[in-house]
C-alpha positions, -999 to +999 in steps of 0.1 A: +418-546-513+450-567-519+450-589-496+432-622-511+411-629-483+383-637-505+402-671-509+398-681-477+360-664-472+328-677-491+307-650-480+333-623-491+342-645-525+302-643-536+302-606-525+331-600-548+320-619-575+284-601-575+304-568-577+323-580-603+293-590-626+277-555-620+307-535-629+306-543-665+329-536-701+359-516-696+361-517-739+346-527-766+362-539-803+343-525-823+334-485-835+299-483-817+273-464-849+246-471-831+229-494-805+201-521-799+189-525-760+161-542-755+141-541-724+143-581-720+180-579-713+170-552-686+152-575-671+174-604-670+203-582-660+179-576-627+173-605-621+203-623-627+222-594-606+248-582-640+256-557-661+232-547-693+240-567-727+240-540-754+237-553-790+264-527-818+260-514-846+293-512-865+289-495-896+327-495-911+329-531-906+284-533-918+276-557-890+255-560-857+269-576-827+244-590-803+266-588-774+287-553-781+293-548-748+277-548-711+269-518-697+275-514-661+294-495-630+325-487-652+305-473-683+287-451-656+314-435-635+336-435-669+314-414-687+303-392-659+346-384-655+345-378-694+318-356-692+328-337-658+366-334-677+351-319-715+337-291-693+375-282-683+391-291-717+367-298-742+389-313-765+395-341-746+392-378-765+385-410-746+377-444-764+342-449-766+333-474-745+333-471-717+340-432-715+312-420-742+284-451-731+257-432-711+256-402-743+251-436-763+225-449-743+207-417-738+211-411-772+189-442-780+165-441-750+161-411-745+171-388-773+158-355-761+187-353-733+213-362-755+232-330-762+224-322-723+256-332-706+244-318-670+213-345-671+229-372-682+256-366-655+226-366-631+212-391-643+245-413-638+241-400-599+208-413-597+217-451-614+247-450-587+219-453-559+217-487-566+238-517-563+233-528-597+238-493-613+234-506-649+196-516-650+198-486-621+203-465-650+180-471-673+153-467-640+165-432-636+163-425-670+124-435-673+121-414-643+137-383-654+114-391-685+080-389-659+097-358-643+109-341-676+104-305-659+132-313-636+172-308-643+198-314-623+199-311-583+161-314-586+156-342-604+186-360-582+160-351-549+129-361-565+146-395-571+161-404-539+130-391-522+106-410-538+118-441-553+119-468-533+145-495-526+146-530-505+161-523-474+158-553-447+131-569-464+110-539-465+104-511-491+118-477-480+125-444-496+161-441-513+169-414-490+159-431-455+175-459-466+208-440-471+210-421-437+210-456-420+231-481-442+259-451-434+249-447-400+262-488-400+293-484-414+298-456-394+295-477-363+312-506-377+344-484-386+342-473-350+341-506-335+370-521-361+393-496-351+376-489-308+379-457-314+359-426-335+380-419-370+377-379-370+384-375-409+362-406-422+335-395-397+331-364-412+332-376-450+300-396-438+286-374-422+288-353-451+269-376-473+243-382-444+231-347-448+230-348-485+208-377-483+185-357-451+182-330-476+179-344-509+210-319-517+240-328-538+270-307-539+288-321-568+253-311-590+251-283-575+285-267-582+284-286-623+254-265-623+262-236-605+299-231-597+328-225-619+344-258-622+375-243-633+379-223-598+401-235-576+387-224-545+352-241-557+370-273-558+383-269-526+348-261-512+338-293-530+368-314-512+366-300-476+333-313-473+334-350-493+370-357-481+403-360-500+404-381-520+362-379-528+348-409-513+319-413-535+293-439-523+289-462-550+264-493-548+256-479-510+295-490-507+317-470-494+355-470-508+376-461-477+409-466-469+418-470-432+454-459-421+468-479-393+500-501-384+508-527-410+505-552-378+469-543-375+457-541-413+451-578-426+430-588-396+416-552-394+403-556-429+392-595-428+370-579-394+357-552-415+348-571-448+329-598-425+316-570-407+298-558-436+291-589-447+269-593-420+252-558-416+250-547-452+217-549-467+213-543-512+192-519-524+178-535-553+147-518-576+109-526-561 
């Protein structure tokens, strides 16, 4: 949000600088042949709460770079988009990082996927359960290893109904977990503005159902639906809001409309607000 309160607010300037090291390469300079992760970096990116570092291969210039680039939030949702747009025009070119990372990486660890666009969009879903969605997604991809018989809208319900995340210092299924951190934005949007907010109500609720059923309805109509239909879309939009607020790192991107007299303290309340009630998910 543009308002630079993190210059006056620790709490909110820590929160925005975690984001920031979790989110990742936008680019990279150089033509990515091939790529080197090793499981070590995994582990530091966990712990130290940042994106992946992924050694390059670049064969036109015959080097290896340790530190091609770090994978992260923005390789995720970049490459599901590029994905999600080839099946509309398939001729579509993006750079390659970030737009083309998760086929790279899935290409490496887990080669047996890597022609199947519909998984690896899934498993981007999956890494997006988490607030560090780059080690997130190389979780998800060990797990759709385990669970190999399962594609798509499946696998996405096995995952959020069985791993299990740090919520309020205690370990609780994915799913669970879900239905309340939105329950308490729901209340805190409620209290912000004293009064219910009809159309962000029902966005969240919305998303509170997919996570009671283990359902998903953007996998479900990549896998089912005609992406190319119009009145699919629609379906799709009515029930996740326009423009889609997709939960990202259990964080929800929503804008609230209200006087410009009201905004700035409106959203200093609300950032403190979930300063104080949000609570990570993080891998156990």
């Amino acid at each position: 949000m543009p308002f630079g309160i993190w210059e006056h607010n620790e709490g909110i300037s820590r929160y925005r600088n975690r984001v920031k090291a979790v989110c990742g390469s936008k680019s990279c300079s150089h033509i990515v042949g091939d790529v080197e992760i090793d499981r070590r970096e995994i582990r530091i990116a966990e712990e130290e709460k940042k994106a992946v570092k992924i050694g390059v291969y670049d064969y036109t210039e015959d080097e290896a770079y340790e530190d091609g680039f770090n994978f992260g939030y923005y390789c995720i949702i970049e490459s599901m988009a590029h994905l999600i747009q080839r099946k509309i025009w398939p001729e579509v070119e993006h750079n390659q990082i970030p737009y083309e990372s998760a086929e790279i990486i899935c290409k490496y660890w887990y080669p047996e996927i890597e022609d199947d666009e519909l998984q690896i969009i899934t498993i981007c879903m999956c890494a997006l359960m988490y607030d560090n969605p780059g080690v997130g997604f190389f979780t998800a991809i060990d797990f759709a290893k385990n669970h190999s018989g399962l594609k798509g809208v499946e696998l996405f319900k096995e995952f959020i109904q069985t791993s299990s995340v740090a919520y309020k210092n205690e370990k609780c299924s994915m799913d669970y977990t879900g239905q309340n951190m939105l329950n308490e934005y729901k209340e805190s949007l409620q209290f912000m503005c004293g009064c219910t907010l009809e159309y962000y109500d029902k966005v969240i609720d919305s998303f509170i159902q997919d996570y009671e059923s283990g359902f998903c309805g953007l996998l479900m109509w990549l896998y089912t639906g005609d992406i190319k239909d119009r009145k699919q879309f629609m379906t799709l939009v009515n029930a996740y809001g326009l423009p889609y607020c997709i939960m990202i790192c259990k964080m929800p991107y929503l804008s609230i409309f209200c006087s410009l007299q009201k905004l700035n303290a409106l959203n200093l309340h609300l950032f403190q607000s979930i300063q104080n009630s949000r609570h990570h998910f993080s891998t156990v």
